[in-house]
C-alpha positions as CSV (number, residue, x, y, z in Angstrom):
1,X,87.6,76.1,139.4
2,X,86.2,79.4,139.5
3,X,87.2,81.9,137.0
4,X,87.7,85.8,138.5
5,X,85.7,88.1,135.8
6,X,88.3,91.1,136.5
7,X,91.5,89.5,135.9
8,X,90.3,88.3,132.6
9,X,87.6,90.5,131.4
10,X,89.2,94.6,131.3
11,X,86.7,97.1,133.3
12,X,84.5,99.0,130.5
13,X,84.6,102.0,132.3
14,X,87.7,102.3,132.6
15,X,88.7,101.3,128.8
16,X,86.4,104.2,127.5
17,X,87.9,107.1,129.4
18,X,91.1,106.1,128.8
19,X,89.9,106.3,125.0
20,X,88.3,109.5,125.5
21,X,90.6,111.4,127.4
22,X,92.5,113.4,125.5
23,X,93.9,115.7,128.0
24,X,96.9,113.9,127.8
25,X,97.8,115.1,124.5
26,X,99.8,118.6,123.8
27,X,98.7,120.5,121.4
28,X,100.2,119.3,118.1
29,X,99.1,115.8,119.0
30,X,95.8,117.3,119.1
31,X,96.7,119.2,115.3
32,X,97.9,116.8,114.0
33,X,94.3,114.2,115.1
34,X,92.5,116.5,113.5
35,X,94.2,116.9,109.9
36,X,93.9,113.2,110.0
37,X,90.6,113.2,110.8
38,X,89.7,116.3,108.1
39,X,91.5,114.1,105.4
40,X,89.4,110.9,106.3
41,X,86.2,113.6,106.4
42,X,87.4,114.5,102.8
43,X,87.8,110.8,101.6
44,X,84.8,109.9,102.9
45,X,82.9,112.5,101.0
46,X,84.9,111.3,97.6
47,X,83.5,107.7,98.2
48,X,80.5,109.1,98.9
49,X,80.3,111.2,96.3
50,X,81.2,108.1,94.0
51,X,78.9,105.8,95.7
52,X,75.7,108.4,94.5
53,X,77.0,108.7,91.4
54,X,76.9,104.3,91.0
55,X,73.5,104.4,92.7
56,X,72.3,107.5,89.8
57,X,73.5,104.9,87.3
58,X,72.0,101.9,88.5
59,X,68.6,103.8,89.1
60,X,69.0,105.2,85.0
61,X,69.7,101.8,83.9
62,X,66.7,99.7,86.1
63,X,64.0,102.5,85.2
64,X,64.9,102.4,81.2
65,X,64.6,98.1,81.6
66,X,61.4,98.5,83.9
67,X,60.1,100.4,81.1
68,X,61.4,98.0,78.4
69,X,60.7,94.8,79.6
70,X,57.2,95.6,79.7
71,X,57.2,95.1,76.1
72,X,57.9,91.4,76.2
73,X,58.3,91.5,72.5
74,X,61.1,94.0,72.6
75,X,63.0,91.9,74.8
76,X,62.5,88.7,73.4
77,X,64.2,90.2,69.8
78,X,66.9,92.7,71.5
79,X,69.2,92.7,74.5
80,X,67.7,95.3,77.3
81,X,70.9,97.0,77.7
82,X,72.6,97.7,74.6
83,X,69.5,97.4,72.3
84,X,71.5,95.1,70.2
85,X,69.1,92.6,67.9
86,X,69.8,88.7,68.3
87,X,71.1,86.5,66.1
88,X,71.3,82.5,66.7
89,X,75.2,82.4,66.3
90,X,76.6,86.0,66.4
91,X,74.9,87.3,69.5
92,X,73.0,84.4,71.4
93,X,70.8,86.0,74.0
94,X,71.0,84.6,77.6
95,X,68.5,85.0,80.6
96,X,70.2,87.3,83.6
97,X,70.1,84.7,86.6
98,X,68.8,88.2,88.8
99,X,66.8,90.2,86.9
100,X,65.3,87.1,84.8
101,X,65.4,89.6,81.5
102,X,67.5,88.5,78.3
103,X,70.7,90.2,77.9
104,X,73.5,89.5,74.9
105,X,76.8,88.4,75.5
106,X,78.7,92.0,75.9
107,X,76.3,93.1,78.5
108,X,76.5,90.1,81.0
109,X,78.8,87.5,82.5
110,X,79.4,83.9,82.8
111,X,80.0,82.3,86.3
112,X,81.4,78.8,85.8
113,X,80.6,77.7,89.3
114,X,76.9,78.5,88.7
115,X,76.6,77.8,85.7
116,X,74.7,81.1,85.1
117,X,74.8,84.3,83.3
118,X,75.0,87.9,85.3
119,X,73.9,91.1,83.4
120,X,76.1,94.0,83.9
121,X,73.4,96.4,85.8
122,X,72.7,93.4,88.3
123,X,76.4,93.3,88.9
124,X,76.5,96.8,89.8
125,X,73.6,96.8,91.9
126,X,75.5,94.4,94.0
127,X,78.9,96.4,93.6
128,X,76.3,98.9,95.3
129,X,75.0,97.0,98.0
130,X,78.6,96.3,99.1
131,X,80.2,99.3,98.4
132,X,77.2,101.5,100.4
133,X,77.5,98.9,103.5
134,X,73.7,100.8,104.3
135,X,72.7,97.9,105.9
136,X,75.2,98.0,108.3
137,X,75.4,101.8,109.1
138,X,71.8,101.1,110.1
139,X,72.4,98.8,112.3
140,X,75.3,100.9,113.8
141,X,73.6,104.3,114.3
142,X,70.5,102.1,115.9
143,X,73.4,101.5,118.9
144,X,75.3,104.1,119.0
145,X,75.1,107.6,118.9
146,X,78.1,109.1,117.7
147,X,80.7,107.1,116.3
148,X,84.9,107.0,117.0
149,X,86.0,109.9,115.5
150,X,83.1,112.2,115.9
151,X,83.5,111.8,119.5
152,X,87.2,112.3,118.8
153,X,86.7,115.8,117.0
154,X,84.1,116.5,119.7
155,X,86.1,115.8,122.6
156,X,89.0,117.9,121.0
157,X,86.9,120.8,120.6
158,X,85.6,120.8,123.5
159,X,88.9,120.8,125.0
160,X,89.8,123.4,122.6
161,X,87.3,126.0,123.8
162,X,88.5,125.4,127.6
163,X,91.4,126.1,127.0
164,X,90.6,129.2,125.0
165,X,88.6,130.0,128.5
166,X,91.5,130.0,130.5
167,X,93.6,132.0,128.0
């Protein structure tokens, strides 16, 4: 049985002008697209603004323990985050399953399932990682040029300025 490719498999072509052509819409459609798209814009820049700020932390906080933990003595007495001195029973120091420095009990955490311990500034480097989905824009900007609603708010004011022409 042979399977016919355009019955089940849409034309390209024809699925990315319909999603570019915007002529169809009047223009308070066309308003209201772009208020949407400004308020994304302006959440994007919030998340990216918090995103630096994380990344200005984690860089502050790996350059003060690269610096410490060449001391090996300093680490072996005191936890490389908080400074704080161990003690056997009070505040036990336990070795960061990343970052392989010793960290007290405040500045890491316990997984269960691992059975290891996490400090604090390995966690947020991986809060980071996930949160700045870098390696993924990467990958997307390698394929494509512009993405959805850049082409959206180009397309717009493109049609914007013909319009203005014939005015």
């Amino acid at each position: 049985m042979t399977r016919n490719s355009s019955l089940s498999e849409p034309d390209a072509r024809s699925i990315s002008s319909r999603a570019s052509n915007l002529s169809v819409l009047n223009d308070e459609e066309c308003k209201r697209i772009l208020a949407v798209l400004d308020r994304d814009f302006q959440l994007r820049q919030i998340e990216y603004k918090r995103i630096e700020d994380l990344k200005r932390q984690i860089r502050q906080e790996s350059e003060r323990a690269e610096y410490l933990s060449n001391s090996k003595e300093f680490n072996l007495e005191r936890c490389i985050t908080c400074f704080k001195q161990f003690r056997f029973i009070l505040n036990p120091k336990e070795l960061c399953s990343e970052c392989k420095l010793f960290v007290c009990h405040d500045c890491c955490i316990y997984t269960p399932e691992t059975k290891t311990w996490t400090c604090k500034s390995c966690i947020k480097l991986k809060e980071y990682q996930i949160l700045s989905s870098s390696w993924f824009y990467d990958e997307v900007s390698k394929k494509h040029k512009r993405c959805g609603s850049a082409k959206i708010v180009r397309e717009l004011h493109k049609r914007e300025r013909e319009l203005g022409e014939f005015n």
